[in-house]
N, C-alpha and C positions, 0 to 999 in steps of 0.2 A: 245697392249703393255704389257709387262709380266710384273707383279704383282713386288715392288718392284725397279724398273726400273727407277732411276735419270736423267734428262734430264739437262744437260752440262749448267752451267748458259751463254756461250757463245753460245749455240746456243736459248736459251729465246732473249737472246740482237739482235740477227740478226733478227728471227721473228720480234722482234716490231718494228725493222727499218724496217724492209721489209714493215710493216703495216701502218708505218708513211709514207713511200715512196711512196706506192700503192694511199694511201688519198693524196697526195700533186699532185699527177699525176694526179687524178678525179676531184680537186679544177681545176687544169689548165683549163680544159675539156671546163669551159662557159667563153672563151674568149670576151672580148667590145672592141673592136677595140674603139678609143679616137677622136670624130672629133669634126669639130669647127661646127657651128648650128646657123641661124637666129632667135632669138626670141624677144618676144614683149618685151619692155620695160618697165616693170607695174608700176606703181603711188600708192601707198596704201595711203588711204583716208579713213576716218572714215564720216559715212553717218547716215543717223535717218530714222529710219519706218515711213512714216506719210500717213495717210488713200489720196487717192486720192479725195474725198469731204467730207469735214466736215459740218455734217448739223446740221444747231441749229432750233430745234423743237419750235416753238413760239405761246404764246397766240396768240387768233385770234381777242378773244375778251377782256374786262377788267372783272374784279369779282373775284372770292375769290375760293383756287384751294380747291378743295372737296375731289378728290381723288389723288393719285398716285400711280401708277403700277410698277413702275421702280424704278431699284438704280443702282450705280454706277457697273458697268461691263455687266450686263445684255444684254442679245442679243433681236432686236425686228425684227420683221418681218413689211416689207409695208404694209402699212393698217393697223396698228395695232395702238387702241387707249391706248396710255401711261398715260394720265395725263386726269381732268374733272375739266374744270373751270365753274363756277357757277355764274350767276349775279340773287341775289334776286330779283330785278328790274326787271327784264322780266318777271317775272311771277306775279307783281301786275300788270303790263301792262296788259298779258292776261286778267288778273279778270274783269279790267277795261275793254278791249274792247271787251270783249266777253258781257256784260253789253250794251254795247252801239250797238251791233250787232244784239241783241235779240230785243232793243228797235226799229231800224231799220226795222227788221222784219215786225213786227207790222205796222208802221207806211208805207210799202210798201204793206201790206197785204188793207188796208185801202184803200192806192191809187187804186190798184187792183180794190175794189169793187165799191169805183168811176167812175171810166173806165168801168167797165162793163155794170153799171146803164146807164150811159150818152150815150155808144152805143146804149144801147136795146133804149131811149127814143129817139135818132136821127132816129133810124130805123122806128120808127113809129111815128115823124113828132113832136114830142110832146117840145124837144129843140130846141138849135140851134148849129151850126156848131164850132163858139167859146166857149163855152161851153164842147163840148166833145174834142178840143186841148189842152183846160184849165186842162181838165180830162189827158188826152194821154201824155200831158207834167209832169203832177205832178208824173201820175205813172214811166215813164223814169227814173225822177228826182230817185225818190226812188230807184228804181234799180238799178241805178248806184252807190249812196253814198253805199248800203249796200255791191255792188260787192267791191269800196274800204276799206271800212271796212276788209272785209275779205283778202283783199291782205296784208291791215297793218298789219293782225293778223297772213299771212303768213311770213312776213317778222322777223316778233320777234320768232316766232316758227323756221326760218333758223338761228337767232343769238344763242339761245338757241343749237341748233346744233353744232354749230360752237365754243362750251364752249369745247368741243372735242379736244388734245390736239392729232394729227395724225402721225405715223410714216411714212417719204417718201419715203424710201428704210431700204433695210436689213441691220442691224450693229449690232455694241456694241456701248453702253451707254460711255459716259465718263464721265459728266458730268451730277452734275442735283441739279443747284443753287433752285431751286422752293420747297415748303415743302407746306406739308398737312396745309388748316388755311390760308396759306400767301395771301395778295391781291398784285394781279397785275394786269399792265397796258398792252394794246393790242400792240402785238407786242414786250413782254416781254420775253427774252427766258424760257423755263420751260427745257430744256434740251439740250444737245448737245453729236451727233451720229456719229460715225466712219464707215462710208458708206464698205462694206464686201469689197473692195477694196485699196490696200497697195500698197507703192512705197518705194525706198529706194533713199529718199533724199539728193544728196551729193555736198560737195564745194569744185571745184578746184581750184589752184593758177592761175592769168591771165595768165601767162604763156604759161600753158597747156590747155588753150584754143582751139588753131587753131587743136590739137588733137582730142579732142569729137565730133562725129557727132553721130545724133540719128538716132537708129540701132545698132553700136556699139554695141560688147561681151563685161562683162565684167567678172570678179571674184568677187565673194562671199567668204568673210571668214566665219568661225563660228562665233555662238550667241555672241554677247559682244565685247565688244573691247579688251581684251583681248586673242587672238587669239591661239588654240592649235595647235602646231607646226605641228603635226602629222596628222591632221585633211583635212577629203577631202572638198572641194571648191565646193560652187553650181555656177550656170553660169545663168548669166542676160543678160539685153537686156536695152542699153540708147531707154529710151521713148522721152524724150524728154530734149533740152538745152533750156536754157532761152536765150532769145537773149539780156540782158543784164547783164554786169558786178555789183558787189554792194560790196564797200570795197576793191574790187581788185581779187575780187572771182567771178569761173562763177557757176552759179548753174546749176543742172542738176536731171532729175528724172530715178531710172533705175527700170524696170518690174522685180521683182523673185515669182518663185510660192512659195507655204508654207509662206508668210509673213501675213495670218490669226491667226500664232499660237506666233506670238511674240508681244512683248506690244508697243503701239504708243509712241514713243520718245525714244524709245530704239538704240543704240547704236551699228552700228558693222563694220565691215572692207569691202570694197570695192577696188578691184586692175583693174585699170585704164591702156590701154596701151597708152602711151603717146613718140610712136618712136618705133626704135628696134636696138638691139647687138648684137652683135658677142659672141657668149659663147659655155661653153661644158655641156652637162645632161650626166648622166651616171644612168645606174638602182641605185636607193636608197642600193638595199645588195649587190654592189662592194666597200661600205664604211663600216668602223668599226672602231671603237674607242675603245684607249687604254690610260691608264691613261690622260683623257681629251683629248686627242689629235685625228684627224680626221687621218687616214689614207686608203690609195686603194694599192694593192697588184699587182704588174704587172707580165706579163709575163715570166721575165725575171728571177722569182723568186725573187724580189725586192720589198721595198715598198717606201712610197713615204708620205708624210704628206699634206694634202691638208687641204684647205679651201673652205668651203660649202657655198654656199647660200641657193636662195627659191628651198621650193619643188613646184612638179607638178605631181600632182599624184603619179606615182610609180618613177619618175625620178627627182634626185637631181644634184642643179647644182654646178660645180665643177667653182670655182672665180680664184685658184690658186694651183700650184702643180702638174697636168698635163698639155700637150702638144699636140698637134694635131700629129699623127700617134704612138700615147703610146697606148698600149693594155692592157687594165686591166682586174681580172679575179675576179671572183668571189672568197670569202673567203671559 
């Protein structure tokens, strides 16, 4: 173009229609044909994480807790000894019967040499026959009281053991009413464990009862009951319905994986289908909003103001404002 050279402001204006026109032409291009669609009917119900066994870790025996390993969050592994109860009492016991065991000793060592005299003197005529039973019973005698001795002594050496305070599966700690010093009674809890396994406990209306069967999909919203509108949905599984009603509610448990990493009693949304409707999904970016207002763009060059409902992934559903064989186009 020569140096100089004004370009007509009439034909600038025609370029930029031409440019506007050429983009309304390309918009047309991703036609949605508008149909009607069976889908589920979902229920949103707010449900609670709650471990599928809660265990409470319990003295075995009575005495006074010595140690503790754990506080509240902590994770244990099975087998693993958390807490150590202590009874002074068992170990004057031992003193005592280890006393009485040594005495025992002695006094079978004795019989012993009893019995052996009174053999070697039957063998060569010198007693008599009563005399070496009188021997063979007293040393029995002994042998036996010492062998119970040592069982009683095995027995307080197993309570001693049992002062052991043991984890029975893998969790997190919730709980742990017990403290270094404190005396407790057998059978006392010293903690209580969130078994590594989560459920997402939820209450329907009687209602919607004859709806749940376990196995059932369900919907997962995000963390909290507060739910981000945008936000994609994980997918569960009913484990199991209670077979009874309570208040007019029926309870139910449903499987999600990742519920390791949220907290027990916590709080989130669950979508139940409970029947199914007649509706329209349209892709999510055939809708735009303009001053507040939802609107989809037809074919026809036209637009239309709708009302939106649930999303579903990338497709939102259209309540009102379209019509089964409207073509709408992308913006």
């Amino acid at each position: 173009m020569p140096q100089g050279f004004k370009v007509p402001v009439e034909v600038c204006a025609r370029v930029i229609l031409l440019a506007f026109g050429l983009a309304g032409e390309l918009a047309l291009a991703g036609e949605i044909p508008v149909r009607m669609e069976t889908a589920d009917d979902l229920k949103a119900v707010v449900a609670t994480v709650e471990p599928v066994h809660l265990l409470a870790l319990r003295a075995r025996i009575g005495g006074t807790v010595s140690s503790l390993k754990i506080k509240e969050g902590d994770r244990v592994s099975s087998g693993e000894e958390i807490a150590k109860v202590t009874d002074e009492k068992l170990f004057l016991q031992t003193q005592a019967l280890d006393q009485r065991i040594r005495s025992q000793q002695a006094q079978r060592d004795k019989a012993k040499a009893d019995f052996d005299r009174a053999k070697d003197l039957l063998s060569r005529g010198v007693t008599t026959k009563v005399l070496f039973d009188q021997a063979k019973t007293a040393l029995d005698v002994a042998e036996r009281t010492l062998a119970a001795m040592k069982n009683d002594r095995g027995v307080i050496e197993q309570q001693a053991v049992e002062g052991g305070v043991i984890a029975s599966a893998d969790g997190r700690v919730l709980t742990v009413p017990a403290a270094v010093g404190r005396v407790v009674m057998p059978g006392e809890t010293i903690a209580t464990v969130a078994e590594d396994r989560y459920i997402l406990r939820l209450e329907l209306p009687e209602r919607h009862a004859k709806f749940v069967r376990a196995g059932d999909k369900v919907q997962i919203g995000g963390r909290g009951v507060e739910e981000d509108a945008g936000g994609q949905r994980a997918s569960g599984r009913v484990r199991i319905v209670y077979p009874e009603i309570k208040g007019g509610r029926v309870i139910a448990d449903v499987e999600v994986e990742g519920l390791g990493d949220y907290f027990v009693g916590e709080r989130t949304r669950v979508y139940v289908p409970t029947g199914k409707r007649n509706t329209i999904f349209i892709p999510r970016e055939a809708v735009y909003r303009r001053a507040g207002v939802d609107f989809v763009r037809l074919a026809n060059n036209g637009e239309v103001a709708v009302q939106t409902g649930e999303l579903r992934g990338k497709q939102i559903e259209i309540l009102s404002g379209l019509k089964e064989g409207d073509v709408a186009v992308s913006p």
